[in-house]
Structures are given as structure tokens and as C-alpha cells.
N, C-alpha and C positions, 0 to 999 in steps of 0.2 A: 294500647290505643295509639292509633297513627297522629301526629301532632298535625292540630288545624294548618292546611293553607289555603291562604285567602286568596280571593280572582286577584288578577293583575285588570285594573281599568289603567286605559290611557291617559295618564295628565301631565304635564308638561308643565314646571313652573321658570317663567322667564324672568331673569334680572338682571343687568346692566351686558347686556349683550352674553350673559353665559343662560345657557337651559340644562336643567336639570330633571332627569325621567323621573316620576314619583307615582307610581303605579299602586301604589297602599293606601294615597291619600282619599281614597273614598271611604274608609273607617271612621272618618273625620263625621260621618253624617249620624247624631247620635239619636235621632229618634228613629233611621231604618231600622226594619225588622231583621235586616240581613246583617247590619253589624250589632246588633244585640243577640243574635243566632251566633255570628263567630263569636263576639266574646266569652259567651253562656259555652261555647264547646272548647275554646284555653281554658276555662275553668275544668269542664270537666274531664279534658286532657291532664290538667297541672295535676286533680285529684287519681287520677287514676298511675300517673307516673310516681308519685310519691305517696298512694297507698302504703305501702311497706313500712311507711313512718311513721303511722298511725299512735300505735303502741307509746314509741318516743315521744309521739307530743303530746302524747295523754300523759305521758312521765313526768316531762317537760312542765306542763301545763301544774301539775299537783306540787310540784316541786316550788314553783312561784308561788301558787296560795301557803302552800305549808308555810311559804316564810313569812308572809304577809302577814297581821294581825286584823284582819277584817274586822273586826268590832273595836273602831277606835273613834276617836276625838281630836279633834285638832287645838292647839294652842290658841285660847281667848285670847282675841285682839278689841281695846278700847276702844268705841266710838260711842261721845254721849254718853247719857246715861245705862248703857249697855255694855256689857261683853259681848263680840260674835264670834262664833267659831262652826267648824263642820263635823258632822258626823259621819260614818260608814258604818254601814251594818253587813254582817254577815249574809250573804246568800243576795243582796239586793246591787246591782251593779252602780247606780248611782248613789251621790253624796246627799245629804239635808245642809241646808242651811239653818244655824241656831244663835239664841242670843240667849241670856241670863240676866239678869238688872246683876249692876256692882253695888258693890257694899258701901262706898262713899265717894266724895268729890274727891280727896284726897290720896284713892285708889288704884296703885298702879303695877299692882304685882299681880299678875291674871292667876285665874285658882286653878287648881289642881283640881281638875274635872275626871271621875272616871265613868267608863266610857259602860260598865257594866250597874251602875246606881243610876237613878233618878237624880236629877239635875235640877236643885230649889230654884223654882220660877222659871225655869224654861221653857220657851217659846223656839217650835218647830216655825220658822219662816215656809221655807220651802223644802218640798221632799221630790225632788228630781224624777224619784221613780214612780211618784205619781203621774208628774206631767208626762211622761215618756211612755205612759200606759201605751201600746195599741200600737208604737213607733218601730220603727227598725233603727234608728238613727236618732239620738237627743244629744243635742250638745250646747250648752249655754253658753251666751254671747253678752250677757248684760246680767248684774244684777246690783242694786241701790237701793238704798233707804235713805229715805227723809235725815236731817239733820237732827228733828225734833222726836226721831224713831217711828212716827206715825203712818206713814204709808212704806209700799215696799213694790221697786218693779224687778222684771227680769226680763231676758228676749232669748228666747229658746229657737234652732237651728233644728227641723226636720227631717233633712233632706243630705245633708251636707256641703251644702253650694254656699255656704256662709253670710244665708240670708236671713234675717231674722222677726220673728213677732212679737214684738213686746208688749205685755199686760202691765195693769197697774191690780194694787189689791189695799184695802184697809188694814192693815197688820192686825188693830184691837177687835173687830168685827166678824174677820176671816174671808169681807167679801170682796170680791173682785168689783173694778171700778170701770164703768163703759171706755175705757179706753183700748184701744187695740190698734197697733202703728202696725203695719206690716209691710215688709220686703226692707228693711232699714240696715244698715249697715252693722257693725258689731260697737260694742261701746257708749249705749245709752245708759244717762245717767239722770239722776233731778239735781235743777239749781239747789243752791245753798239755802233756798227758803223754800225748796218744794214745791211752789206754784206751778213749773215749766221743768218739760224733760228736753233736754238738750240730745240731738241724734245727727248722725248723718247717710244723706244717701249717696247712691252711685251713678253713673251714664250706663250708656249702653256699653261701655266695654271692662263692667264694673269696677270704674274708678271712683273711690270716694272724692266727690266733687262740687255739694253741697250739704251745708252748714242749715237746721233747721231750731226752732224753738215750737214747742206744744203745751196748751196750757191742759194741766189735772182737770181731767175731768168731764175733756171734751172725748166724745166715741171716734174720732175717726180721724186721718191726716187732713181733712178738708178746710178748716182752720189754721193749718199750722205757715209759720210764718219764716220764708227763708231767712236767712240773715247773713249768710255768707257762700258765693258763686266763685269755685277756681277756672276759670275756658279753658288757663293752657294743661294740654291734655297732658304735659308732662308732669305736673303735678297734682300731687293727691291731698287732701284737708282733712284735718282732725279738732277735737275741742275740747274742751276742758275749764277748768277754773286752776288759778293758784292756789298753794297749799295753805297761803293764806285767807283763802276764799274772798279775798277783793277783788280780784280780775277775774272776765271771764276771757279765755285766751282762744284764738283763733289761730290756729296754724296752717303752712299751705307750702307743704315740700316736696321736691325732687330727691332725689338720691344724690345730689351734690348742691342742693340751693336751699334755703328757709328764708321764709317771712311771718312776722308774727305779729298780729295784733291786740291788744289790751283793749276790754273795756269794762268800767268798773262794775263788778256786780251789782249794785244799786240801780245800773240804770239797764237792766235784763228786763223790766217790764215795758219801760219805756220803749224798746227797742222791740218788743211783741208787738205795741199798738202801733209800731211804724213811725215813730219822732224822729225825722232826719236831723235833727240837732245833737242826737247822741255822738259824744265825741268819742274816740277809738286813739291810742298811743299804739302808732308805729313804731318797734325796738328800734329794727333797723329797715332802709329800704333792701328793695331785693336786690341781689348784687349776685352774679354767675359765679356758680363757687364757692360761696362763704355760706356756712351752716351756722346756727346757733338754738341756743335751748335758754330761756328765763323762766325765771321763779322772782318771789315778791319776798321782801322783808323791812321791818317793822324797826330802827331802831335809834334808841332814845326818842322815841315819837317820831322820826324820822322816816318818809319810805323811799325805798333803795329797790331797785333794779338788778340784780346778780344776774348777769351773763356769760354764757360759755359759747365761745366762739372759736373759728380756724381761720380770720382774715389774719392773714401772715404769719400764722402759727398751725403746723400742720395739726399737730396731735393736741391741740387747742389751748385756750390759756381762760381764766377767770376775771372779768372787770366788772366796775361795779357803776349806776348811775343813778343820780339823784333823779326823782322826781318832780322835784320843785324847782329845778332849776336845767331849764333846756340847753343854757350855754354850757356847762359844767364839760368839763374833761373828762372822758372815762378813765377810772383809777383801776391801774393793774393788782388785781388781791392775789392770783395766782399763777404767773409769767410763766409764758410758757418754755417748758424742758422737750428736745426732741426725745422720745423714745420712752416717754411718760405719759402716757395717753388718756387725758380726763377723759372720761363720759359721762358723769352727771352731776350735779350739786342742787341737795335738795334742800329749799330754808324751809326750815321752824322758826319757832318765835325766838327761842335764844340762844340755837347757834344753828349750823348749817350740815347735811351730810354729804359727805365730798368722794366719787368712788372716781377709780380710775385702776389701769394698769399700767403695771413695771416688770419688765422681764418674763412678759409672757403669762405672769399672777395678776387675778384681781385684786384689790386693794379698797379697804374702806378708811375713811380718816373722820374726825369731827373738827367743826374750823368753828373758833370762837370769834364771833364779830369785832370784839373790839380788837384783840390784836392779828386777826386771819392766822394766828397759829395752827397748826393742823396735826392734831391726834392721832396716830395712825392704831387701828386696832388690830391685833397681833394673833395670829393664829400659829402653832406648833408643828406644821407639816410642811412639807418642801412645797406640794401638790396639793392644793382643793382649786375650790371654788366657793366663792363669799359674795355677798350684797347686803344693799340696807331691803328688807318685805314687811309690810304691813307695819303701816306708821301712820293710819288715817290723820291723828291728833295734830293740829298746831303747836298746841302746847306742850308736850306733854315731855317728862324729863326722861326718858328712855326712849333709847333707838333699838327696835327689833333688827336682830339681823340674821340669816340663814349663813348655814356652813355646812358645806361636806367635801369627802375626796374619793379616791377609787376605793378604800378601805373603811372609811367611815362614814356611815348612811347620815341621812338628811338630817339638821340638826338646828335646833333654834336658840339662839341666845336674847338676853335681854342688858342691853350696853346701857350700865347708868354712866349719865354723863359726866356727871357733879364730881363720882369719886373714882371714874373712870374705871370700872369695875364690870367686866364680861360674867354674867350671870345663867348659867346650863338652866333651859325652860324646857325644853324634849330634845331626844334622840329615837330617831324613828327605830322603833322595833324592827329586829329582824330576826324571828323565830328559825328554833333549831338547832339550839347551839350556835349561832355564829358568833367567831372572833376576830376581829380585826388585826391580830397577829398570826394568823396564819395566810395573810397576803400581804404582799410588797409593792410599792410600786414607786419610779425611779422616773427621772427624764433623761433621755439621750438626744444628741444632735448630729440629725445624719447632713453627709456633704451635698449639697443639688452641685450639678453641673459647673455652674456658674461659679462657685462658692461661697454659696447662702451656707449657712447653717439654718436648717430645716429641725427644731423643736420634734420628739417624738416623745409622748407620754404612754407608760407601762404599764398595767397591774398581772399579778399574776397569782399561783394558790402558792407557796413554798414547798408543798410535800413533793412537789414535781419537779424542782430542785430551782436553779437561778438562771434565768432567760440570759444566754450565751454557752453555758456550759455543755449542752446540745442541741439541735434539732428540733424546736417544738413547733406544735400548732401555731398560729398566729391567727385571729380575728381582727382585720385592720381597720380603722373607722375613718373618712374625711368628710369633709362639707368646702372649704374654701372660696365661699362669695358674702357680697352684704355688708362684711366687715362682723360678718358671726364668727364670735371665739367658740370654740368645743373644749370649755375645762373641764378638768378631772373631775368626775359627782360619780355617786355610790347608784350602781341599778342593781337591784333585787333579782333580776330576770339574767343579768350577768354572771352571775355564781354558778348558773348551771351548764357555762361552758367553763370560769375558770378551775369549777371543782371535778372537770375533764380534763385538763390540763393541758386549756387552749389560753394564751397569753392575748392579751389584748391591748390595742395600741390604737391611738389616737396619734396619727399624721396630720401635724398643726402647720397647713403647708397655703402659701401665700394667697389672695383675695378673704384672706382671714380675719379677725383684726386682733390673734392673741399678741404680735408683735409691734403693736401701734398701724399709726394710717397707713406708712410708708410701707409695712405688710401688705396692707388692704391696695394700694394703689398698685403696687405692683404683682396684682395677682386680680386685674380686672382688666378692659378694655384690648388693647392691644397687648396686651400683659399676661391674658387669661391664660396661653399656655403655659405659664409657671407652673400654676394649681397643679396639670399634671401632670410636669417632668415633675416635678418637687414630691409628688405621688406617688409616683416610677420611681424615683433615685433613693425614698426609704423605702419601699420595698429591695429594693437591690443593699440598701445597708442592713438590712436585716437578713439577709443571704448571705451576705459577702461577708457577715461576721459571728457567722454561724447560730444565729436566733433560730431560724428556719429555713424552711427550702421553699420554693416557685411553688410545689403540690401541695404545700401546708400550711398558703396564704389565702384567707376568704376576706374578700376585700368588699366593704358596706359602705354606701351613701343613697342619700334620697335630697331628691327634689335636685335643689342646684347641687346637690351631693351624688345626686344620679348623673348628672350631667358629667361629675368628675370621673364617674363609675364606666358611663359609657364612652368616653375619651380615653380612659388607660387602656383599657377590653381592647382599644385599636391601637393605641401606642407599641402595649408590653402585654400582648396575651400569654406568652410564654413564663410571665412571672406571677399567675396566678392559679388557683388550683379552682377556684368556686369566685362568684361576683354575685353578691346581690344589691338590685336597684330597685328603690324605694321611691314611688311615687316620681319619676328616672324625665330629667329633661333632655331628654333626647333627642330630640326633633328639633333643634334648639332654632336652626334658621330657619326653618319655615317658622314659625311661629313668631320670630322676631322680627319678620318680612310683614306680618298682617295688622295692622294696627288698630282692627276691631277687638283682638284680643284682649285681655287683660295683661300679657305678661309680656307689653310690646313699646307704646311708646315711654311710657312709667321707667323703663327698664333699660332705652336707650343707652342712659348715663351708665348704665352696668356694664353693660355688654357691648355697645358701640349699636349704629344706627346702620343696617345692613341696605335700609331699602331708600336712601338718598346718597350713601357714602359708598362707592364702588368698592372702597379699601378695606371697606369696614367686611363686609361684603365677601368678598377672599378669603379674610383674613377668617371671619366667622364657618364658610363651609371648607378649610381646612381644617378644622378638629371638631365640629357637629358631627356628633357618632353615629347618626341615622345613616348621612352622607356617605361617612368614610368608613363602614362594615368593610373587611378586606376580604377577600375571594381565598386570597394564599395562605390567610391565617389559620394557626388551629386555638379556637377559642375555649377559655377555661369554659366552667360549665355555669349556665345565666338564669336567675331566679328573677323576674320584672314583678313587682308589685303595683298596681292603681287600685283606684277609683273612680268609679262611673261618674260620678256627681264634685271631683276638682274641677275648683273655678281657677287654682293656679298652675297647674299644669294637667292640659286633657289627656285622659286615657289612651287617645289615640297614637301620645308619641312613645312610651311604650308597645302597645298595637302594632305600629308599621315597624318599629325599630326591631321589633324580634322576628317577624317576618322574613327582615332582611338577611338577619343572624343565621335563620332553618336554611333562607339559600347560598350560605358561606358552609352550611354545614355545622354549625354551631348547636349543645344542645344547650337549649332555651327554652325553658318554661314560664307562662305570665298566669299569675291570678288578681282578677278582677274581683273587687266585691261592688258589689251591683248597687248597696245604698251605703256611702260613707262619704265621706270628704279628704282632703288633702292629709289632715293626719290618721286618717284610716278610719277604722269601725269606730263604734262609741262604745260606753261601759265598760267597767274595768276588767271584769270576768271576760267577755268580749276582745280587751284587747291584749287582757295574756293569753288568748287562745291564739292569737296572731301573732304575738311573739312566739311564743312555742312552735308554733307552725315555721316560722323565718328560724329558728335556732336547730330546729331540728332536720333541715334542708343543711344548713350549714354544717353542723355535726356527722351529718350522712356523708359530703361532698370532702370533709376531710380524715373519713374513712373512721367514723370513731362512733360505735355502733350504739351504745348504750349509756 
């Protein structure tokens, strides 16, 4: 089948005295018939080009289930008089949500639930695969329960535009409650007393932009009462309560600014019936630049304020402030260290959990009030990835914490604090025989340019001997924006290229944040092309020191990871053998030219402001890979992935960007699926058929047939 080309219409887009021809951008119109006709024919181009791999992805695909243990049970977590946890069943693509009553107040060692008996007293909350009857597309955006366990909501995504509906239901009765919010943002939850679901919605360029309250019980948003308006469109709002559920907290940030406000949950009713007397605690005013994150604590009857901030500390520092006292001086609990990068501190009632990173590692610590001493909790690998997850309780004398690495699957611990004792609650199954001694994995640091040293993380199978010894496959992975780290975690769907004896490497290369801010800062704005010389230059240390060759490099990223995807494609086509882009922001200055988009003024602070800053402007369509497709190149071979229905980056800029590719001569294949959102299909079955499908494209393109 001859690969679709789309008409050339004439459009012309002009900015600061330069014009640029853009003859694709009529793809842009997504309810024509004629651009849902080309995309429906790259699909059925993409199928009929990689027919042949059919077989493999059905291999592929069996291979992931075999190892998966589909009839499990997740680790009980305490809220209330309840355990909750999830189910998966066999053959049913989504999860249940379920609770159990515990056994005492005193109860905090969750049970040993199996996943094949009946479960005393268990209560099926929700079964996903019901709500998803009849859907192409289910994806949950909310799900809460009452404090007192008695009602339960959720807001379910049809579509994948990441808009949501949320119901209410009686938990004890089974019935659904006349409530139904719809088009709300993701994140609905009920106050602390359950009277009020707290939500927010968005503008018209879907930015979360207001703050609402709804009282149980009413059918419809027509009552519901705002309570908090962000205008400046650079900023987006979020809400919440403290984990001590005194505050209800209002947030209202850019991608370099925070403002937050307090106000005490007692007066959440007040504040529905419209009392302009409610008072609100300002942390701090808003100030260009300074970020910060509060939580609430309780101590010797005392309450305190814990803050984490970066005014004059880049990779941030810890202080603390009374409540009672407005004059008080903020006291430094955790001063800040360059190249130690806090990210979060969470109070409990009797101490606090403190993560951050060093040296490229996550890191969790427990800090005791009274002397801010900090516990750091120790894990045996050179490489994972660690946090504190599922800790609803205030009180409660244990910290859950997750761990894994490239070798050891997902794992839950239970950290008592008291005797500071790490306690094995599960290790995810991984059927089949797997052993985690028959893979390795190491970090190296290749040179960039400049002389960074560029962090590069390994794993690989050992029967296929030690990555440098000769010539292997390589699977290379980046993302670098946001200040997202890509640590070492165990995927199940990975095994079935390292047990090919394809190595894989995560290039932890700057707008990252595994190396602290100063990582993150100088791998955004006018910085962005760090990301992908730093891309380019491990690829080239992995050549140049005999790992692999340019034909046995498949290089992956999505989203701002595509964007890195389609910038090296023009940097260094020559050091790539296969590229796949993933949901691929490609089109990056038109889209950051439009500020009706979503992914435009919000995004400024990222990427630089192309459509008032001439500079910015230059600088953005010298490495926007739409732009800069070269004529003289010969490009490796380009798999684009979308979706019809991303609200953060549209299928279109995949669309025109391969286009450009077929007229360099590049082979380029895109598939579209027609209902899903930015992270792809829904259901699990569902989405290892689309990894299998991406892995066996990759497998074929580095010549490795079965």
C-alpha cells in the first residue's frame, strides 16, 4: 500500500517579520471528513506495512500476560474503619475497587488477602468493567469516600479528552445519589465531613481555572458555588485539604510561581452559603519565581506551618511557621544543600515524611519534630526508584512505601517508625520463572559537549554477556522537561526485548530533574537544546565505546519526550537505526504561537513565549522538528503514535510532521487510534496489545525476527 499523501493547502503563518509555509496545517480541523479519511488511511497504511508482525505481536502480547498474574489483589491500605484495596480479575480488562472492615482500632498490619478465596466482609465499591460497559475508552479521574465510609464517588473519562463525570452513590444501599457533575476537571474528592465535593473546572483552552464547592445531594452543577477564580491565564488551580484535614488549601501555580491559600475546614460550609467573613491564611504572597508546597502540623498542641520553598535556595530548603503568631521568624528545619533536591515533606501527627534526591537517587527520610532529625530509609541497590504511596491516615504509626529497580518488580513495604524497621508487604509477581539474577544493571556517564557528565542508566539479560564486550542492540529511552526524572522501575513488557538481547538505557539528559533544578534549568527555555545534544552525545558514547552501533540504536520518547524524539531525527539521523514517538510534540512552535491551546501560555515558562519575544521565537523554530525535517537527510526508520481525542498534545502535530518526513524521503509510519487520550487506549489487555505492537516494530527495525 502506497503511504497516504495529504493535499498541500496554502497557509502562511507570520511572526515577527519571518513567514513560514505550512501547507499540512489544515489536518488541524478535527471534525472534517477529509482529515478523519487521511487519518483512518495512516492507519490503514501503518497496518498493512507492518502486517508481517502480526505473529510477533501476538508473541509479544502472550508473553506479557504469561507473566502477569491477572487474578490478584492489591495491598490493604487503612482508612477508617476499613481496609481498601483493588482487584483484577482474569479476562476483565479493568480493576474493582474493594474495602474489608479491620479487625480493631489498634490495627495496622493489613491482611494477607488471597486473591483466589472469598474475602470476610468484603465490599465490591466499584467494578470499572461495569461502568465501561458499551465504552471504547474508560479511564478514572476521581475516586472518594466519605471519612465516615458512607458514601463513595468517582468521575469516569469516556472519551479520552480528560473530561470527567462524576456520580455519587450510597455505599450501604448500593444506590446512586441524584448527583451528576459533568465536564469537571480530574481530582474530585468530598470534604472531610462529606457534605461538599470539592472539583475544578477549566476555560476555554482547558486550563484548570476554577475552584468550586457542591453540596451531596443536589442533581446538578446549578447550585454549586465557586470559591476560587485564577484570570492570569499563566496559571492553573488545584485543591485539596491538609493531611491533617484542618485546612482546606487552595493552590494557584505556574511552572515557576505558587500561591497558596488556607482556609480552615470548619468554615467550608460557611463559605458555600457565601459568608465573606471567612478568613483565608496567605503562606506567602506571590512573588515571580519562588515555588513552595505546605502541609499542617500539630505539635505539643501547637500548630505549625512546614514549608518548602526555593526563594534563595534553588533545589529548596524546609522552614517552619507558627500559626499563632504572625510576627515569628521562619525557622530553617532543613537548609538548604545545592545538589540535594527536596521535593516533598509530608506531616503526620508524629513526625513528618521527607523525600527528596541525591545523586541522581530518590531518597525517603522520617524527620522527628522534636529534634528535625531525619532517618533516611535504606534500600540495597545502586539503582531503583522509591516514595512514600498510600498513607491516607493522620495518625497512623507506619509509612507505606513503594520500591523497585530495573531487576526487581514493584514492591511495597511497611516502614514502622517507632523501631524503624522496613517490613516486605508484597512483591509483584512476575510469572515464569523470573529471576532477578539473570539481569544487571549499572550506571554509566557519557561526556555531552560541553562536559556535563550525562547520567546513563543500563539493564540488560547476562546470558548475552556484558554491555561493552560487544556490539549489542540498544533500546534508548529520554523524556527531559518538567523537571520529570525517569528512574530505574521494573516493566514486565521490558523482558521481552531484554530476553532478545536488546540492552536498554535510559539517557537521563538535562530539562530532567534526576540531577536537582540546576539539571531541570538548564535543559529548558533557552537551554532546551541541551536535552538533545545530551541525547546525541550518549548515543555517540555508546558507539564510541563499543555497546552498539548507529543500526542497533531504537531510540523512544513521548509527548515532551517526542519532541526530544523528533529534534535528534534532525540533529543525528545517522546515529539511529529505528525512532519511535509517542504521542510526539512535534509541531512544537505552531502550537506554542496559539494561546487558545492548552499547551501554550501555561507552558510559556517552559519553553520560552515565541509569540511576544522575537528571541524566543528563533530560538524555538531552530530545533522544532516539524520546521527543521532536512531534505539532505537519510532518516532512520519513524513509528509516530497519537491519539484522536489528546487534549495535550493534538494528533495533528504528528499528522503534518510525518508528512514532511515522506517528503525528505523518510520511511514513516503513524497510527492513530481513533478513541483514546494522551496515554493511549484504556484497559490493560488493550494496552499490552499496544505495547506489543510498539515492541515488535522495534524488534523488526533492529532486525531481530522472533
Amino acid at each position: 500500500m502506497t503511504a497516504p499523501i495529504a493535499n498541500k493547502v496554502p497557509h502562511i503563518r507570520t511572526h515577527h517579520e519571518d513567514s513560514f509555509e505550512d501547507p499540512y496545517e489544515w489536518l488541524r480541523k478535527k471534525e472534517s471528513p477529509e482529515v478523519i479519511a487521511h487519518l483512518e488511511a495512516e492507519n490503514a497504511h501503518a497496518d498493512a506495512a507492518l502486517a508481517h508482525l502480526a505473529p510477533l505481536r501476538e508473541m509479544i502480547f502472550e508473553e506479557i500476560k504469561r507473566r502477569v498474574k491477572e487474578t490478584d489483589l492489591s495491598v490493604p491500605v487503612r482508612q477508617g474503619e476499613w481496609w481498601y484495596y483493588g482487584r483484577s480479575m482474569k479476562g476483565k480488562q479493568y480493576g474493582l475497587q474493594c474495602r474489608a472492615p479491620i479487625a480493631g482500632t489498634d490495627d495496622w498490619t493489613p491482611p494477607k488477602l488471597s486473591a483466589e478465596t472469598d474475602v470476610p466482609g468484603e465490599q465490591v465499591l466499584l467494578d470499572a468493567n461495569v461502568e465501561a460497559e458499551g465504552e471504547e475508552f474508560f479511564s478514572l479521574g476521581a475516586f472518594s469516600v466519605t471519612k465516615d465510609g458512607s458514601r463513595m464517588l468517582w468521575g469516569a473519562d469516556v472519551l479520552g479528552d480528560e473530561r470527567y463525570t462524576v456520580r455519587v452513590r450510597d455505599i450501604a444501599t448500593g444506590e446512586a445519589l441524584p448527583d451528576v457533575l459533568e465536564g469537571i476537571g480530574a481530582g474530585a474528592r468530598f470534604t472531610p465531613d462529606g457534605a461538599f465535593i470539592l472539583y475544578t473546572t477549566v476555560d476555554d483552552a482547558w486550563r484548570p481555572d476554577r475552584v468550586w464547592l457542591h453540596r451531596v445531594g443536589d442533581p446538578s452543577r446549578d447550585d454549586d458555588v465557586e470559591i476560587f477564580h485564577e484570570p492570569d491565564e499563566s496559571f492553573w488551580v488545584g485543591s485539596g485539604f491538609t493531611r491533617s484535614d484542618a485546612f482546606l488549601e487552595i493552590a494557584s501555580a505556574s511552572n515557576t510561581t505558587t500561591e497558596i491559600a488556607l482556609i480552615r475546614t470548619e468554615d467550608v460550609a460557611r463559605l458555600y452559603a457565601g459568608d465573606e467573613d471567612v478568613a483565608s491564611i496567605d503562606v506567602f504572597d506571590r512573588e515571580d519565581r519562588v515555588e513552595f508546597s505546605v502541609d499542617h502540623a500539630v505539635i505539643d498542641g501547637r500548630d505549625w506551618l512546614y514549608v518548602l520553598h526555593n526563594q534563595d535556595a534553588q533545589d529548596f530548603q524546609l522552614i517552619r511557621l507558627p500559626l499563632d503568631d504572625e510576627s515569628a521568624e521562619p525557622e530553617v528545619i532543613i537548609p538548604h544543600r545545592p545538589g540535594v533536591r527536596l521535593e516533598d515533606v509530608d506531616c503526620l501527627r508524629d513526625y513528618a515524611i521527607v523525600e527528596y534526591r541525591e545523586g541522581g537517587i530518590p531518597r525517603i527520610g522520617i524527620m522527628d519534630y522534636s529534634s528535625h532529625d531525619i532517618h533516611e530509609i535504606a534500600f540495597d541497590e545502586p539503582l531503583y526508584t522509591a516514595g512514600a504511596a498510600g498513607n491516607p491516615e493522620w495518625a497512623q504509626p507506619t509509612v507505606r512505601v513503594h520500591f523497585g529497580s530495573f531487576t526487581t518488580p514493584g514492591t511495597l513495604y511497611d516502614y514502622h517508625v517507632a523501631s524503624q524497621e522496613l517490613r516486605l508487604l508484597k512483591r509483584s509477581t512476575v510469572l515464569g520463572g523470573y529471576s532477578p539474577d539473570e539481569y544487571g544493571q549499572k550506571r554509566l556517564w557519557a561526556n555531552a559537549d560541553d562536559g556535563t557528565q550525562i547520567p546513563v542508566s543500563l539493564v540488560w539479560k547476562r546470558s548475552f554477556g556484558e554491555p561493552g564486550e560487544a556490539p549489542r542492540p540498544v533500546h534508548m529511552y529520554g523524556y527531559g522537561a518538567y523537571e520529570h526524572s525517569i528512574d530505574p522501575a521494573f516493566s514486565t513488557a521490558r523482558l521481552s526485548m531484554l530476553d532478545r538481547g536488546v540492552v536498554f538505557a535510559v539517557a537521563h539528559v538535562r530539562g530532567g530533574g534526576e540531577m536537582g533544578r540546576a539539571w531541570y534549568e538548564n535543559g529548558k527555555l533557552k537551554n532546551k537544546r541541551n536535552s538533545f545534544t545530551d541525547f546525541v552525545d550518549v548515543a555517540r558514547y555508546l558507539v564510541n565505546r563499543g555497546y552498539t552501533t548507529p543500526a542497533q540504536i531504537i531510540a523512544e520518547g513521548g509527548s515532551a519526550g517526542g519532541l526530544l524524539m523528533g529534534a535528534v531525527a534532525n540533529l543525528a539521523p545517522e546515529l539511529f537505526g529505528g525512532i519511535l514517538a509517542d504521542v510526539p510534540f512535534v509541531d512544537a512552535l505552531t502550537t506554542i504561537l496559539d494561546p487558545s491551546l492548552p499547551l501554550t501560555v501555561i507552558e510559556w515558562e517552559e519553553w520560552g513565549d515565541p509569540l511576544h519575544d522575537a528571541s524566543f521565537y528563533e530560538y524555538m523554530k531552530g530545533y522544532s522538528p516539524y520546521e527543521n525535517v532536512r531534505d539532505d537527510a537519510h532518516y532512520p526508520k519513524i513509528l509516530a503514535m497519537t491519539s484522536l481525542n489528546d487534549t495535550r498534545v493534538y494528533y495533528v502535530e504528528p499528522a503534518k510532521w510525518v508528512q514532511r518526513l515522506r517528503e525528505a524521503g523518510a520511511d514513516a509510519l503513524m497510527k492513530c487510534e481513533m478513541v483514546a487520550g494522551h496515554g493511549g487506549v484504556s484497559g490493560r489487555y488493550n494496552a499490552w496489545k499496544e505495547r506489543a505492537y510498539q515492541l515488535a516494530w522495534m524488534l523488526d527495525t533492529l532486525g531481530i525476527e522472533e
